[in-house]
C-alpha positions, 0 to 999 in steps of 0.5 A, a space after each residue: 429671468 425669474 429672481 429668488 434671489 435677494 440683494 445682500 449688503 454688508 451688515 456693518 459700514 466697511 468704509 473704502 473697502 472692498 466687501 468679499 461675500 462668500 457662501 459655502 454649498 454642496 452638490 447632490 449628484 452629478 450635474 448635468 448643467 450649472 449656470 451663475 446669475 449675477 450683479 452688482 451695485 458696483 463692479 464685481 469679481 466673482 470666483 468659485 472653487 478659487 477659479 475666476 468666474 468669467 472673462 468679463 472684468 468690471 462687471 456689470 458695466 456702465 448702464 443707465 443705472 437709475 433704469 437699467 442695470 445689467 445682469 451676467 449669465 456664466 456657464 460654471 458647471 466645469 467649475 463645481 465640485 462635491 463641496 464648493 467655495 463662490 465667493 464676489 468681491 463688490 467694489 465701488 466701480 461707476 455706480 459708487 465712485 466720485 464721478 464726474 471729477 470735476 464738479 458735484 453730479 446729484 444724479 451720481 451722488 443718488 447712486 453712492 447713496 448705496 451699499 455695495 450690494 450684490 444680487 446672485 442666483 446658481 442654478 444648478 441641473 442635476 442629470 437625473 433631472 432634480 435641480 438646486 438653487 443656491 441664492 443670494 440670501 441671509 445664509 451668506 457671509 461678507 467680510 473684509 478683503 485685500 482690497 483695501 480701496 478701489 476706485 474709478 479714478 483713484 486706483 486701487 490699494 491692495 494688501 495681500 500681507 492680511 491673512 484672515 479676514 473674519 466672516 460676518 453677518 450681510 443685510 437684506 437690502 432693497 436693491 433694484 429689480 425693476 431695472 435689471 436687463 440680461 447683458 445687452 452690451 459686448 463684455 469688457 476683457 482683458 485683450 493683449 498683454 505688453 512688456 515693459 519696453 524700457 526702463 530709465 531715471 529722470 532729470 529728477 532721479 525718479 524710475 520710470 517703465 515706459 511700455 511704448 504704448 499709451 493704452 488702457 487696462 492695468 498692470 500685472 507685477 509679478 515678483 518675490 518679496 517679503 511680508 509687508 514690502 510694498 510695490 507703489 506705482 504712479 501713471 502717466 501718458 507722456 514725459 514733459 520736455 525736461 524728460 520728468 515723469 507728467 501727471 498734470 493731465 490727469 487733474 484729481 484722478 489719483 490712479 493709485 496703485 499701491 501693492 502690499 506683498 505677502 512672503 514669497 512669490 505673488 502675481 497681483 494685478 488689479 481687480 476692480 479699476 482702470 488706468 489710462 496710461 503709456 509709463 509707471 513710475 515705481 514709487 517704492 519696490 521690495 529692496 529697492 528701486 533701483 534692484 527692480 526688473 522689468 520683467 516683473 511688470 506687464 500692461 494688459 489692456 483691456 477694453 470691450 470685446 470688438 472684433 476688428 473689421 478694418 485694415 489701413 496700411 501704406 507707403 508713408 511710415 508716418 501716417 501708418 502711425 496715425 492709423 495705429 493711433 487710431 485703433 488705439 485710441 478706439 481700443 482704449 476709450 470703448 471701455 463699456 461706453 464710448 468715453 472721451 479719455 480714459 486717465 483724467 478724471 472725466 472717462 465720460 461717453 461724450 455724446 458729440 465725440 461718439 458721433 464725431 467717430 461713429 463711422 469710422 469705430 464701425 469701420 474699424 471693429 464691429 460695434 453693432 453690440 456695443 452702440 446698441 447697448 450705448 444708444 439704448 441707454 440713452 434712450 433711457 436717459 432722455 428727458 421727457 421733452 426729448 432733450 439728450 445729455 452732454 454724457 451718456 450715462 447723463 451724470 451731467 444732467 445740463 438742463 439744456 442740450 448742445 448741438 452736435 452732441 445731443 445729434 448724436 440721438 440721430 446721427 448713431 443709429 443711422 451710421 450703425 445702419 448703414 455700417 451693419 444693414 440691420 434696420 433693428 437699431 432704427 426700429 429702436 431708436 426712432 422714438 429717439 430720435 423723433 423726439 431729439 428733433 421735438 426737443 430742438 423745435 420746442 425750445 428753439 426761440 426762432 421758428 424753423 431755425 435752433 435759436 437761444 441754446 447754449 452750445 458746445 459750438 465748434 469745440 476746440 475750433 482753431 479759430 476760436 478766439 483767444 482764451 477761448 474753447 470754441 471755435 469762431 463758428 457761430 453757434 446758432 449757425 452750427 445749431 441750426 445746420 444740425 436741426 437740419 440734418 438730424 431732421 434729414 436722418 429722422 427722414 431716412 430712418 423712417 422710410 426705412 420702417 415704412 413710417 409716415 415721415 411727411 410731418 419732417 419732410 415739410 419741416 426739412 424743407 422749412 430748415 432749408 429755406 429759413 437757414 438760406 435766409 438767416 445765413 446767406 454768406 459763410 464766416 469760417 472754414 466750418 461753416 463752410 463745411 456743414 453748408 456744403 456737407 448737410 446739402 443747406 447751400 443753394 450752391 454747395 460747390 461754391 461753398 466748398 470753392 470757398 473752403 478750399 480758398 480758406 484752407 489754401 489762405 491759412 497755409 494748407 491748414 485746418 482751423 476746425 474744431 469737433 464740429 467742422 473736422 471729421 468733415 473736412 476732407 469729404 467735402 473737399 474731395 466731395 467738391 473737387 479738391 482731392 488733392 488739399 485734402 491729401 495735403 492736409 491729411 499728409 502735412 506734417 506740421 502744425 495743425 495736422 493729423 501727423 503732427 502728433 506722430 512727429 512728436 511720438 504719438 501713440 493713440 490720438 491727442 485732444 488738441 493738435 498741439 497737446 505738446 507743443 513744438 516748443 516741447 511745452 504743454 497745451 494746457 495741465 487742465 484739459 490736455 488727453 493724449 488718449 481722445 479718438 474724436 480726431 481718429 474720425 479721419 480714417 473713415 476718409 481714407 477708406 471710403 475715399 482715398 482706398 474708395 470703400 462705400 455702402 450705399 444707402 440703398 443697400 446698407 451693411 455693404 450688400 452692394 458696394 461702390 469702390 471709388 478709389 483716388 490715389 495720391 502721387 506722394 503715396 507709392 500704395 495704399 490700402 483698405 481692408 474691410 469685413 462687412 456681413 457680407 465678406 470681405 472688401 478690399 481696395 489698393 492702389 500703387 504705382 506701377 510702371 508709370 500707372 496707378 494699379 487697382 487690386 479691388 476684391 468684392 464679395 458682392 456686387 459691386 460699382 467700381 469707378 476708375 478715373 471716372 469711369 463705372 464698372 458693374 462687377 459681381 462678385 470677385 477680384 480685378 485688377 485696373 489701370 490709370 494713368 498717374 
């Protein structure tokens, strides 16, 4: 793309609100073909003619910005008359907005610096081959808008009683060329609109719309009022046990929405922000709280647009809510990049829960797009020494990188390979990933070990001692597992590319050798675990004995945390434990996977126990209901309890291996996954005193019943066991 165009800012200070730039133009003929070229320091809204340009909301996106900004190409010949009207509203979004919450980021208040800025360029082709460019430049106008402030985190206020806003001069501005990329990642849209369940007043005489459903988007309201009356609402992900309307969670995050009306009927959603949410509550509302409908109000959700690839169903009722929260915890936290939690004030693309996830996201939607856009910006972000941050985009800036996080530099592009067969991400992120493994032998303090750092460790483990957020699992020992392993994957990665990689075979062999060495004997479930999983035991199957003794001890319950969970029930099946494993997938009590839904979960929570079973609050600080990394136990029930695996060998599933293992306490279950090459499904269910396998292949394909293998093409069987 060549620009003409220039940046524009605002000539005068606007403050919180947002700036609207407008230019007036005519056309010359009968246009053959017209395309919009746009962005923005910010998010924007653009709209010609009074029709909105696109299905992309939020805009641009969230990139690296420092190197990487996104522009949008629209097709809006279908848009254009004789005499035409483009105007862009340009709000603060993730480049200008207060991020992160929680403490002072130098690298985000570089960005705030900023104006809201645009840059756009119309290229208009006429039929008789003459052309016309409308650019961003001097002749354009800015005024002030309806949306009076607009924020990440702090919700938006819109005033549609102003009438007219006076236009006035914009500014030049040296905005960024250099960084711009065409729009690399999927677009964020709106996807599914939800009506207001029920609607009931608290202990405390407050008003409270619940949608039956922790999501994130926004809310449309759609009513007829008078100049000047107001809609003012409040969000929430859960009640407390007294049945009160609980805000606690979301810390600084105002999550504003405040609407003042014009005369008449109005439809108004907001424009340039997000909330994460399951209840409103209606603060003030046009004659009253008390005369308000719920049909005025409808959440629309909205998150980036992911295709869904995968299907879980069964017999148990419970763990059909755990898949459903699964995808909905996916669905809200892929805004754009893979965030932790989509309400507080954080919403960060925390490298060790995308990770912790990646299998099992691409497994549930095609996230090929979207992880190559993520991944490419962290490439962007990496430090010269290779260190990878907490959160890409790196608003954090840690001077040191944390185990398991910043393996997400390996672990991501290898997993997207493997769900998608297209050697392209490795290609791109092998670089990355060399220089991630770099990082950790420079800076580590023992040789062919990861030594000295400061680490995440077991995150939220449940043996973590008491008043603290780490698990007991010893951070050298997770830091050093995961040397191994993300030296492993380099490995793998690079004989894909036909690259030399026997500089980190010989150093895999010496992580290999030293760790057996520093660590001997194995202290917790999660080390027994990563032993067992990343092949570092010299007897795995006694590691993973001495897992299943640990969980056994502890009552049949987990004590992991990030690190240890999303592998637990491999390993133990892995081993020859299928059966715990299905008893912790299936316990119901705390710690478990369905203990949330007993509890009436919606979408995944950041601690087993976020609502205790006393009806009280993990904590107010550090307490989402909306968090997917714990949702990473689907990629287990599809590849082992339905049995649906690619092989390396053949990645993207252009052969499969379905090696199902049923469990009596389910009378069926059921997989169902699109791969590049068709669709793959796999359901066991009792049958007459046997266990019946329905297994469809769109390739060829080993399948193993009850230990024995199948070579298959292409097709649908059917097979028997005995239960």
């Amino acid at each position: 793309m060549e620009w003409q165009a220039k940046w524009l800012a605002p000539a005068e200070d606007l403050g919180d609100v947002a700036p609207l730039f407008a230019k007036d133009f005519s056309l010359a003929g009968k246009v053959q073909k017209a395309v919009l070229y746009i962005t923005a320091l910010g998010v924007y809204e653009a709209s010609l003619n009074g029709s909105r340009v696109g299905e992309f909301v939020l805009a641009p996106a969230w990139t690296a910005y420092y190197k990487r900004l996104q522009y949008q190409a629209y097709d809006v010949t279908a848009l254009l008359k004789e005499e035409n009207a483009l105007k862009v509203l340009v709000g603060k979004g993730w480049y200008r907005s207060r991020m992160p919450g929680w403490q002072g980021s130098a690298y985000q208040a570089g960005l705030q610096k900023n104006p809201a800025a645009l840059l756009a360029q119309l290229m208009i082709t006429y039929e008789d081959g003459s052309t016309q460019t409308i650019l961003s430049d001097e002749s354009w106008t800015v005024s002030e808008s309806s949306v009076r402030f607009s924020e990440i985190y702090d919700g938006e206020i819109y005033d549609a009683s102003i009438e007219a806003f006076s236009p006035a001069p914009v500014k030049i501005f040296d905005g960024p060329f250099h960084t711009l990329i065409p729009q690399q990642g999927e677009e964020i849209r709106e996807q599914e609109r939800i009506a207001a369940a029920t609607v009931f007043v608290t202990p405390k005489g407050e008003t409270v719309v619940d949608f039956g459903q922790n999501l994130t988007g926004y809310v449309e309201i759609s009513l007829t009022a008078g100049k000047g009356q107001v809609v003012d609402l409040s969000f929430a992900e859960v009640m407390d046990k007294e049945g009160n309307f609980y805000t606690e969670n979301y810390r600084s995050a105002k999550a504003q929405y405040h609407y003042t009306c014009c005369d008449g009927p109005q439809t108004y959603k907001p424009k340039l922000t997000f909330y994460g949410f399951r209840y409103i509550r209606v603060n003030e509302f046009p004659g009253g709280v008390e005369k308000m409908d719920k049909a005025c109000f409808t959440a629309v959700v909205v998150h980036s647009d992911l295709k869904r690839t995968g299907y879980l169903t069964s017999s148990n009722p419970l763990l059909n809510q755990l898949f459903d929260n699964i995808f909905w915890g996916q669905k809200g936290n892929f805004v754009d990049v893979p965030t932790d939690c989509p309400q507080r004030d954080e919403r960060l693309g925390w490298t060790g829960d995308a990770q912790v996830f990646v299998r099992t996201a691409c497994l549930n939607y095609d996230c090929e797009k979207f992880f190559t856009k993520w991944l490419s910006d962290m490439t962007a972000d990496q430090g010269e020494n290779g260190r990878i941050g907490h959160v890409v985009p790196d608003l954090l800036q840690a001077e040191r990188s944390s185990a398991a996080w910043g393996d997400a530099a390996a672990i991501c592009p290898w997993e997207v390979y493997l769900a998608y067969g297209n050697p392209g991400i490795l290609k791109a992120q092998f670089e990355t990933m060399k220089k991630w493994v770099g990082y950790i032998t420079s800076t580590t303090t023992t040789e062919n070990l990861w030594t000295g750092g400061e680490h995440f460790a077991d995150w939220l483990g449940l043996d973590a001692p008491s008043g603290s957020y780490k698990g007991s699992t010893r951070e050298d020992f997770i830091a050093s597992a995961f040397y191994a392993h993300s030296t492993a994957l380099v490995i793998k990665a690079g004989k894909v590319l036909g690259e030399d990689v026997s500089e980190y075979e010989a150093l895999h062999g010496q992580i290999v050798e030293a760790f057996r060495k520093a660590y001997p004997t194995y202290e917790t479930q999660t080390e027994c675990i990563l032993a067992a999983h990343f092949g570092l035991a010299p007897d795995r199957q006694a590691a993973a004995d001495q897992l299943a003794d640990m969980v056994k001890a502890a009552g049949v319950q987990l004590k992991t945390g990030f690190v240890g969970t999303p592998y637990i029930l491999h390993v133990l099946s892995d081993y020859g434990y299928t059966d715990l494993a299905y008893s912790l997938l299936l316990r119901e009590q705390y710690p478990s996977w369905l203990y949330p839904v007993t509890k009436g979960a919606t979408t995944i929570w950041e601690h087993w126990d976020g609502i205790m079973e006393n009806g009280d609050f993990w904590s107010a600080d550090m307490n989402s209901y909306n968090h997917y990394a714990y949702g990473s136990v689907a990629d287990w029930v599809y590849s082992t309890a339905c049995g649906i695996t690619t092989q390396e060998d053949f990645p993207g599933y252009e052969r499969a291996r379905i090696a199902p293992h049923p469990d009596s306490r389910l009378d069926w279950l059921e997989a169902v996954l699109d791969t590049r090459h068709g669709r793959i499904s796999s359901r066991w269910k009792k049958e007459g005193g046997l266990w019946e396998y329905a297994i469809t292949t769109p390739v060829p394909a080993e399948i193993v019943i009850d230990g024995v293998n199948h070579e298959v093409q292409a097709g649908s069987y059917i097979f028997y066991s005995a239960i």
